[in-house]
TORTIBA-648274 format. One record per residue (C-alpha): y, z, x; residue in three letters; residue number from 1. Coordinates in Angstrom, 3 decimals, padded with zeros to 6 digits, always signed. Each point is the difference from the previous one (the first is absolute). Example, Ala and Ser with C-alpha at 12.3 -4.5 7.8 and 13.67 -1.06 7.14 Angstrom:
BEGIN
+----------+----------+----------+---------+-----+
!        Y !        Z !        X ! residuo ! num !
+----------+----------+----------+---------+-----+
! -004.500 ! +007.800 ! +012.300 !     ALA !   1 !
! +003.440 ! -000.660 ! +001.370 !     SER !   2 !
+----------+----------+----------+---------+-----+
This chain:
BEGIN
+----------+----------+----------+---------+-----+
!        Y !        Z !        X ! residuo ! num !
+----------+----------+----------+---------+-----+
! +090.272 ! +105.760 ! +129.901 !     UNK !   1 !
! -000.102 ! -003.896 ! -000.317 !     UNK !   2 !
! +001.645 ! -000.394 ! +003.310 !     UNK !   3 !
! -002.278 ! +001.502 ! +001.896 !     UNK !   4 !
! -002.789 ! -001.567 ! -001.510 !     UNK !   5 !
! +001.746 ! -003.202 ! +000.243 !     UNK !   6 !
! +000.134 ! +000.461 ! +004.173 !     UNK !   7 !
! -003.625 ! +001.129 ! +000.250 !     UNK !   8 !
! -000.584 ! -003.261 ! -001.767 !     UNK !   9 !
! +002.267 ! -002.281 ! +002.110 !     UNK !  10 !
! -002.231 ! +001.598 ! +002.882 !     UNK !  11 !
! -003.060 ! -001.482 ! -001.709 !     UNK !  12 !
! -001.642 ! +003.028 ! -001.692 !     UNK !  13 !
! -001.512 ! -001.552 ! -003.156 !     UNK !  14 !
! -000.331 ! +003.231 ! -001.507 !     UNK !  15 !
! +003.663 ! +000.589 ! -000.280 !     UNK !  16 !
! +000.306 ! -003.230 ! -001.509 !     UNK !  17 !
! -002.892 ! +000.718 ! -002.416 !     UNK !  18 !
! +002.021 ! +002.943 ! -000.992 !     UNK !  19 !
! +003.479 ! -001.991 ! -000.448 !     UNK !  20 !
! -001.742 ! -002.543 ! -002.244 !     UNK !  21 !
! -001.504 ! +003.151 ! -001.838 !     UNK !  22 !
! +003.328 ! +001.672 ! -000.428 !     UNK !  23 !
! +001.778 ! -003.325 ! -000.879 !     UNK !  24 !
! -002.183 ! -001.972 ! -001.848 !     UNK !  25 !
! -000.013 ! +000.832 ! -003.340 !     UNK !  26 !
! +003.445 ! -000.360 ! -000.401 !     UNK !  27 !
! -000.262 ! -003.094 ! +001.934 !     UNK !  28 !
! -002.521 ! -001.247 ! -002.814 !     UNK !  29 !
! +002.200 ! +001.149 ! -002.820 !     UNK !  30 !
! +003.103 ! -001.454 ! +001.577 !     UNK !  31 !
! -002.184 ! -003.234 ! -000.312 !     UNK !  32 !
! -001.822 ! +000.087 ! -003.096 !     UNK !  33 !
! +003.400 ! +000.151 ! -001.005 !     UNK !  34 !
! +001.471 ! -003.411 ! +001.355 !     UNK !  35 !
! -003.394 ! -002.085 ! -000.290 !     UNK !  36 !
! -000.726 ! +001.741 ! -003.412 !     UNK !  37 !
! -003.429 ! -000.368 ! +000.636 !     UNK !  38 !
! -002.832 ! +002.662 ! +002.263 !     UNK !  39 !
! -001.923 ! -001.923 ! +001.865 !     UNK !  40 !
! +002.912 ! -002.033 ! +001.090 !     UNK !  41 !
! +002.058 ! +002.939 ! +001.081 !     UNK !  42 !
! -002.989 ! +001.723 ! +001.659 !     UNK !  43 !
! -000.486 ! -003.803 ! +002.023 !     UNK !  44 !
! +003.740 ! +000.506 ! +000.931 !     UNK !  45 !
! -000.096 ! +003.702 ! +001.126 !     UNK !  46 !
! -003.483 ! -000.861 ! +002.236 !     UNK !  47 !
! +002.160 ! -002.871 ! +001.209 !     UNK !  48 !
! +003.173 ! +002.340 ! +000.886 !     UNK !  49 !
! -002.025 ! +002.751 ! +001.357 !     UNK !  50 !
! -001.927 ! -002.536 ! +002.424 !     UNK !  51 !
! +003.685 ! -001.730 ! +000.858 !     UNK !  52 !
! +000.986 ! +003.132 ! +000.997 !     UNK !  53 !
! -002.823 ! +001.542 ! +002.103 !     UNK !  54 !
! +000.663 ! -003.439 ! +001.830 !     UNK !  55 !
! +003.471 ! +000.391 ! +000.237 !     UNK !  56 !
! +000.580 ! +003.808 ! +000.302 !     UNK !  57 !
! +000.756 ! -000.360 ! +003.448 !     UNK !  58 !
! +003.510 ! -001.651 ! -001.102 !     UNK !  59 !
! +000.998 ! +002.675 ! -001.918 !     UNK !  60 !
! +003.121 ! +001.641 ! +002.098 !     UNK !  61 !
! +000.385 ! +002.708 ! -002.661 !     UNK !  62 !
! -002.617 ! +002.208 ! -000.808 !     UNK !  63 !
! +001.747 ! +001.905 ! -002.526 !     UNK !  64 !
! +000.638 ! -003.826 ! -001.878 !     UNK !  65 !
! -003.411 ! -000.747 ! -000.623 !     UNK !  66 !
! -000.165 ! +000.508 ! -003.172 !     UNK !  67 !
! +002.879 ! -002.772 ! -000.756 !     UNK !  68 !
! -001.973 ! -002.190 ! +002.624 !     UNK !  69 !
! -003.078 ! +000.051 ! -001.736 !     UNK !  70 !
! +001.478 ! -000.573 ! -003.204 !     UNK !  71 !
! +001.824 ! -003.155 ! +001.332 !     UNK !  72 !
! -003.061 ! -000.883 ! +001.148 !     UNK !  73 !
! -001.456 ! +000.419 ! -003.336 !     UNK !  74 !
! +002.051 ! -001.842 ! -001.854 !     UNK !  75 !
! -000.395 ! -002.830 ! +001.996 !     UNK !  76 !
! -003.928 ! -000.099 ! -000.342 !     UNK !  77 !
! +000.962 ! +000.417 ! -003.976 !     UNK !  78 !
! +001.618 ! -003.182 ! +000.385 !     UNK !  79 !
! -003.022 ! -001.547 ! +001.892 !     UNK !  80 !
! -002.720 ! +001.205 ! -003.022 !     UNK !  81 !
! +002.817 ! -001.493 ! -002.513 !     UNK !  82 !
! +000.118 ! -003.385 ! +001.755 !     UNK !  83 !
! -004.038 ! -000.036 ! +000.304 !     UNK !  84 !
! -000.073 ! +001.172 ! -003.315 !     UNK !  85 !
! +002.304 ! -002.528 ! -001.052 !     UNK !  86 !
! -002.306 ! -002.731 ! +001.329 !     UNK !  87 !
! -002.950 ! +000.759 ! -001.966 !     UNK !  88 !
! +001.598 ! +000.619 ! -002.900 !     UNK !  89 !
! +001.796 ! -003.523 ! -000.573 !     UNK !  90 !
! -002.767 ! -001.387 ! -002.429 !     UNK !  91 !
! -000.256 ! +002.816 ! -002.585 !     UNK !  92 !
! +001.663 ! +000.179 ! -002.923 !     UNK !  93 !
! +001.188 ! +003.020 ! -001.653 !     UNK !  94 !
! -000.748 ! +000.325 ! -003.999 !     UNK !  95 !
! +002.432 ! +001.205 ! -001.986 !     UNK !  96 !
! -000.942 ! +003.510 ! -001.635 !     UNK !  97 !
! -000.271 ! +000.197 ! -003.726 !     UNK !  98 !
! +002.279 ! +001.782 ! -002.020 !     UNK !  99 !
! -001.196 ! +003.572 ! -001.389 !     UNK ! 100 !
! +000.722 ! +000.034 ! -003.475 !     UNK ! 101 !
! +000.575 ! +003.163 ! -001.707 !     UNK ! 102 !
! +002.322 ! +002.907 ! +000.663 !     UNK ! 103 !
! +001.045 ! +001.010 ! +003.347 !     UNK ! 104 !
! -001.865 ! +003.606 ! +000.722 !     UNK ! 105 !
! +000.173 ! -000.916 ! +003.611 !     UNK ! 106 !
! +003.652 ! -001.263 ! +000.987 !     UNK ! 107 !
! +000.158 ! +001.597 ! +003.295 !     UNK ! 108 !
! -003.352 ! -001.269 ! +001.329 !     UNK ! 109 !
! +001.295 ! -003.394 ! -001.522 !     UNK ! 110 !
! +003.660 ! +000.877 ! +001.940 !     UNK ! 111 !
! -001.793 ! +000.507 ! +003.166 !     UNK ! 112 !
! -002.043 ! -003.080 ! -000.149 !     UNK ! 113 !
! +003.428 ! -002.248 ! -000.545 !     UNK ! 114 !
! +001.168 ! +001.584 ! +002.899 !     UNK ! 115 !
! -003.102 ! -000.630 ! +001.751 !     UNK ! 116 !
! -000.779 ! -003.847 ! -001.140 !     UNK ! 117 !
! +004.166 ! -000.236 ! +001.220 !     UNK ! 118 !
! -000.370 ! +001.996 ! +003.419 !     UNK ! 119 !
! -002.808 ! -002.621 ! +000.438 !     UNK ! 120 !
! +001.985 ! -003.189 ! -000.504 !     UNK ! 121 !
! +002.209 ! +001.624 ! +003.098 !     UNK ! 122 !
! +000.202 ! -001.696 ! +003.413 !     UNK ! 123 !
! -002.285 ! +002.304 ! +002.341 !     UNK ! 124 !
! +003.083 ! +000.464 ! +002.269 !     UNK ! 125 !
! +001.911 ! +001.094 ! -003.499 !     UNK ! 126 !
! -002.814 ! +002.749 ! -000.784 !     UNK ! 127 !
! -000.319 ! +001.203 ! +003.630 !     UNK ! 128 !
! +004.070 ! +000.752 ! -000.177 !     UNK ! 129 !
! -000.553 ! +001.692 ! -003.693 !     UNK ! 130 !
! -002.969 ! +002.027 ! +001.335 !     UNK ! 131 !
! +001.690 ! +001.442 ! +003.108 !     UNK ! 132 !
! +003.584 ! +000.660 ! -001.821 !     UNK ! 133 !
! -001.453 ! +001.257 ! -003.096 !     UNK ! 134 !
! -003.103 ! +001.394 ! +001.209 !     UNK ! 135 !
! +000.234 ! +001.124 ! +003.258 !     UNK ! 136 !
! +003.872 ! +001.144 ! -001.145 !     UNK ! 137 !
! +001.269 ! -001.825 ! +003.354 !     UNK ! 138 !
! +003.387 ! -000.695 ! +000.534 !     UNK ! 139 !
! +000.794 ! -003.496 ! +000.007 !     UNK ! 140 !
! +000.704 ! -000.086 ! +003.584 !     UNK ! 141 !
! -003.213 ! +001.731 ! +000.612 !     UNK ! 142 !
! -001.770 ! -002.429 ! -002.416 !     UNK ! 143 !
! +001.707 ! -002.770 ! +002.564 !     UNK ! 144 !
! -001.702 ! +001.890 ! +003.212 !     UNK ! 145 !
! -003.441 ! +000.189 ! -001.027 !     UNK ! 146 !
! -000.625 ! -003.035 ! -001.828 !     UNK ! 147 !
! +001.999 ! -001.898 ! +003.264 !     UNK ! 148 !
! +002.769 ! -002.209 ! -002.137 !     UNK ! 149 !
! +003.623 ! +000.400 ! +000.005 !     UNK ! 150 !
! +002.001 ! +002.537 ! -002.421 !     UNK ! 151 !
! +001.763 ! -003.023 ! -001.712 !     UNK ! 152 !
! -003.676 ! -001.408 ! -000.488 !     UNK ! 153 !
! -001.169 ! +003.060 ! -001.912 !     UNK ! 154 !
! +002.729 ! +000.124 ! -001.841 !     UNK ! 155 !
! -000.439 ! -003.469 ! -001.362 !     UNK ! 156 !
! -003.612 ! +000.404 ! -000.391 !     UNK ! 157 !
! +000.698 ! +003.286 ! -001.987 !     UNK ! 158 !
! +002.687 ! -001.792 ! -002.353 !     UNK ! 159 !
! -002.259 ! -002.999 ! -000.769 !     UNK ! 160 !
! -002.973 ! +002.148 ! -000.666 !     UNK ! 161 !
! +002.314 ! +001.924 ! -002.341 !     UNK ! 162 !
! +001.153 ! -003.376 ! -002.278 !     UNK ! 163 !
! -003.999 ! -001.368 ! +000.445 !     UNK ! 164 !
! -001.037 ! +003.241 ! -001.474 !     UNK ! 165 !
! +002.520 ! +000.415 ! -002.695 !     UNK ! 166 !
! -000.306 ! -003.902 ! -001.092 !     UNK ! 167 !
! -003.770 ! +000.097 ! -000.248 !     UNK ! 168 !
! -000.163 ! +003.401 ! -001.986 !     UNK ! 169 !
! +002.848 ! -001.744 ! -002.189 !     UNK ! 170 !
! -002.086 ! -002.789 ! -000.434 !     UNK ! 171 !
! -002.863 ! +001.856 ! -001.390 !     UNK ! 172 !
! +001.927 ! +001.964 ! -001.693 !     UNK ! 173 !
! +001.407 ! -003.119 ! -001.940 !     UNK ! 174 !
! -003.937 ! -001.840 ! -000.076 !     UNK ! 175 !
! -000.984 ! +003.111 ! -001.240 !     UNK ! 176 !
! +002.507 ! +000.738 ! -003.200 !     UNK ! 177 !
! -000.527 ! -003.806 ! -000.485 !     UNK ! 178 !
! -003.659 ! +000.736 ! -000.621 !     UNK ! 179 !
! +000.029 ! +002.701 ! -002.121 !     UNK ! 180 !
! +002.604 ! -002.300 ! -002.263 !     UNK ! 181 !
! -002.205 ! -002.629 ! -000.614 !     UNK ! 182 !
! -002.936 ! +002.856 ! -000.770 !     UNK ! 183 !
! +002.622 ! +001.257 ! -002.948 !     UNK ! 184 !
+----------+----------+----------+---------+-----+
């Protein structure tokens, strides 16, 4: 069904494009939401892929791959928003939170945001290998085609994002218990 679309679009019909983008895009914005952790970022990137490619569709040699072309284009306007977003964002300062004191009635919501404060301190190019392995459920080799980097490159991304993860959930884990000591 894409592919068709997809050649009725190389042929300039706007309308089949309009349909792709419907079909597409909402995955497109959660594949980016999940690598720039933040909405209006991602939708920024997925208006920015979804232009890209109604500018570029004429490249595409495979209709039936334009899925993985759009989300290689994707990813790369994720890295764009990060680097933009990275500019702006050089003079603020981040507050620490304050402890919660008390007992613990909500230890998975307080799980999930560890995992979420350490997905954050991820490289963008870390989180955009995470997201397509563990969320799209790619292959590593696939995760290699559609983000446009070599297999060895993914690999190495994957691994490092692995130890950053672990090492900052250890490390509040140990700020943490070291807390609640001095509270005894």
């Amino acid at each position: 069904m894409h592919a068709e679309l997809v050649e009725q679009a190389k042929r300039g019909d706007r309308e089949a494009f309009d349909e792709l983008a419907r079909l597409t895009g909402d995955r497109c914005v959660a594949i980016a939401f999940r690598i720039l952790r933040d909405l209006d970022l991602a939708d920024d990137a997925v208006q920015s892929a979804l232009l890209t490619a109604w500018c570029e569709l004429r490249t595409l040699r495979d209709p039936e791959r334009f899925e993985s072309w759009l989300h290689r284009i994707l990813t790369n306007a994720c890295y764009a928003e990060a680097r933009g977003r990275r500019r702006w964002s050089e003079r603020i300062r981040l507050l620490p939170a304050e402890p919660v004191h008390g007992p613990d009635e909500y230890a998975t919501v307080d799980n999930r945001d560890q995992l979420e404060r350490a997905f954050r301190r991820l490289t963008v190019q870390q989180r955009a290998v995470l997201v397509f392995h563990h969320y799209l459920g790619l292959p590593l080799p696939e995760v290699a085609n559609r983000i446009g980097i070599p297999l060895g490159t993914v690999k190495s991304r994957m691994h490092h994002a692995k130890q950053a993860l672990r090492a900052s959930l250890d490390a509040e884990a140990r700020t943490s218990s070291a807390s609640q000591e001095r509270m005894a």
